[in-house]
C-alpha positions as a LaTeX table, in Angstrom:
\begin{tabular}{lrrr}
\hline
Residue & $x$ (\AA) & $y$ (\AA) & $z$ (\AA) \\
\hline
Unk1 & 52.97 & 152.21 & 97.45 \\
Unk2 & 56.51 & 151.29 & 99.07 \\
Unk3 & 57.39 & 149.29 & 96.21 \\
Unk4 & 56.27 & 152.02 & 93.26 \\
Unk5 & 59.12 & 154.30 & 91.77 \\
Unk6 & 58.69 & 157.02 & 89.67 \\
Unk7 & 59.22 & 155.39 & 86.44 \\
Unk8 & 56.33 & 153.24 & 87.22 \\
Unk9 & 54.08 & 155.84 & 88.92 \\
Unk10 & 54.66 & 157.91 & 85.51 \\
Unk11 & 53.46 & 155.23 & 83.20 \\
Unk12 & 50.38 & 154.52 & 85.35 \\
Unk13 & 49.22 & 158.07 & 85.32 \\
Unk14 & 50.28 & 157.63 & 81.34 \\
Unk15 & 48.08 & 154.73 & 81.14 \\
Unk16 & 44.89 & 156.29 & 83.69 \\
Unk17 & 44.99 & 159.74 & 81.49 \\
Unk18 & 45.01 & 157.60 & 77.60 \\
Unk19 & 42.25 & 155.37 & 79.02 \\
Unk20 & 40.22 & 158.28 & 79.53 \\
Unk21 & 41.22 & 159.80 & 76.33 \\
Unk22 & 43.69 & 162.42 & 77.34 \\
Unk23 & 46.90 & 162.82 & 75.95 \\
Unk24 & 48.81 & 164.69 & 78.26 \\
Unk25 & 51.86 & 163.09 & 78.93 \\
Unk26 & 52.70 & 163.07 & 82.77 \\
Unk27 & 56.25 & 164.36 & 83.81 \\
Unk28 & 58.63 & 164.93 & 86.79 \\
Unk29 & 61.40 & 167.45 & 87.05 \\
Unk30 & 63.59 & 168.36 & 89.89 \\
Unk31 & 66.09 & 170.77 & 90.71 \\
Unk32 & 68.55 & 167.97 & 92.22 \\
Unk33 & 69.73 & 164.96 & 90.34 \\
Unk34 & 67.13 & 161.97 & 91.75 \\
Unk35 & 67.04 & 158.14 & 90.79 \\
Unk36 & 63.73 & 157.83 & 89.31 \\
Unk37 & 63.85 & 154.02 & 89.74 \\
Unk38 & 63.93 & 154.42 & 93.77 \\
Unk39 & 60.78 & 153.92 & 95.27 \\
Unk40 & 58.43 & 156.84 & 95.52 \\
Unk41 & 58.38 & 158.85 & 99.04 \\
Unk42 & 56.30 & 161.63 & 99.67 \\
Unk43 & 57.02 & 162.05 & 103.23 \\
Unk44 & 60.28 & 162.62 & 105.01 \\
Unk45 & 61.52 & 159.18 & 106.95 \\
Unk46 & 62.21 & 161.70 & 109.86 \\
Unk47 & 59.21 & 161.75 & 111.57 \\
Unk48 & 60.54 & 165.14 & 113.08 \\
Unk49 & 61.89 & 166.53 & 110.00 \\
Unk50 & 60.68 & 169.55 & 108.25 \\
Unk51 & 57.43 & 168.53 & 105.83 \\
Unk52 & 56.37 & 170.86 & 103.01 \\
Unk53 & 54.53 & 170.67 & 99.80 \\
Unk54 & 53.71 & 172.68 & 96.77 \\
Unk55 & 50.06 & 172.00 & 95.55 \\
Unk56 & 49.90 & 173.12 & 91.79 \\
Unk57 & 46.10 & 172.76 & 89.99 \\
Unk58 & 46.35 & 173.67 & 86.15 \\
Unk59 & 43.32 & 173.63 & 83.96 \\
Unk60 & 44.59 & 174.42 & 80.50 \\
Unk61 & 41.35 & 176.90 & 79.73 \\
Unk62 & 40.59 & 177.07 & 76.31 \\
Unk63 & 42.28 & 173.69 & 75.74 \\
Unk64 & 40.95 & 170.66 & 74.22 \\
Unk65 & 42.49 & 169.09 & 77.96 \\
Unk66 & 40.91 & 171.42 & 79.95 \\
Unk67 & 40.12 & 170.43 & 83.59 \\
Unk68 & 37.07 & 171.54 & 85.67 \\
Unk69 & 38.14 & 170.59 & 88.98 \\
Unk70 & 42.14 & 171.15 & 89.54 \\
Unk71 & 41.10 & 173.04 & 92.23 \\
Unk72 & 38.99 & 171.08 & 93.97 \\
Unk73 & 41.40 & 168.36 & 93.47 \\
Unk74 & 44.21 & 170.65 & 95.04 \\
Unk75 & 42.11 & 171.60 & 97.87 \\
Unk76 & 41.41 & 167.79 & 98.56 \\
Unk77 & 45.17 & 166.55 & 98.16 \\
Unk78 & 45.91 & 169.66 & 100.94 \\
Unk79 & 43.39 & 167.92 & 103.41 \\
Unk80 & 44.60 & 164.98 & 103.15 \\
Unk81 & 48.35 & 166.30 & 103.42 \\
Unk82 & 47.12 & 167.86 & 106.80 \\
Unk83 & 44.73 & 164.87 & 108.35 \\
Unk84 & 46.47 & 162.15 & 107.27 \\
Unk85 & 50.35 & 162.61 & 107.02 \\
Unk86 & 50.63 & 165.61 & 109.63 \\
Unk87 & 51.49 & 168.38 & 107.29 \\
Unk88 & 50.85 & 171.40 & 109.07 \\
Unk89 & 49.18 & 174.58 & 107.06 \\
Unk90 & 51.72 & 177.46 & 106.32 \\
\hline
\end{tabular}
């Protein structure tokens, strides 16, 4: 994972979602300029520093895409946020 940036994690989740026959197109937005060819980091290298997420699960009802477990999947990513990288529920 250390050596993954965004431009790479972006095509992999391109290339996961066509090989199951979606055609959602995966994308990242931010509200501060970023350098998408750094390597991804989802926690803060300050192991004091403040940690927080936003957990988003979409299922597009009445879509061709639509999902049957975003929220499962969101409730999953959240335990593992908690057990295995220290987040603490807010």
């Amino acid at each position: 994972l250390s050596s993954l940036n965004w431009v790479n994690l972006l095509q992999a989740m391109k290339e996961k979602l066509d090989g199951k026959g979606y055609s959602q197109v995966p994308q990242l937005s931010s509200s501060s300029m970023m350098n998408i060819k750094e390597p991804v980091k989802f926690v803060n290298d300050d192991p004091n520093g403040t940690k927080r997420a936003v957990l988003v699960g979409i299922n597009y009802v009445g879509l061709p895409g639509q999902l049957s477990a975003c929220h499962y999947d969101v409730k999953k990513v959240k335990e593992y946020l908690i057990t295995e990288l220290g987040f603490e529920e807010k």
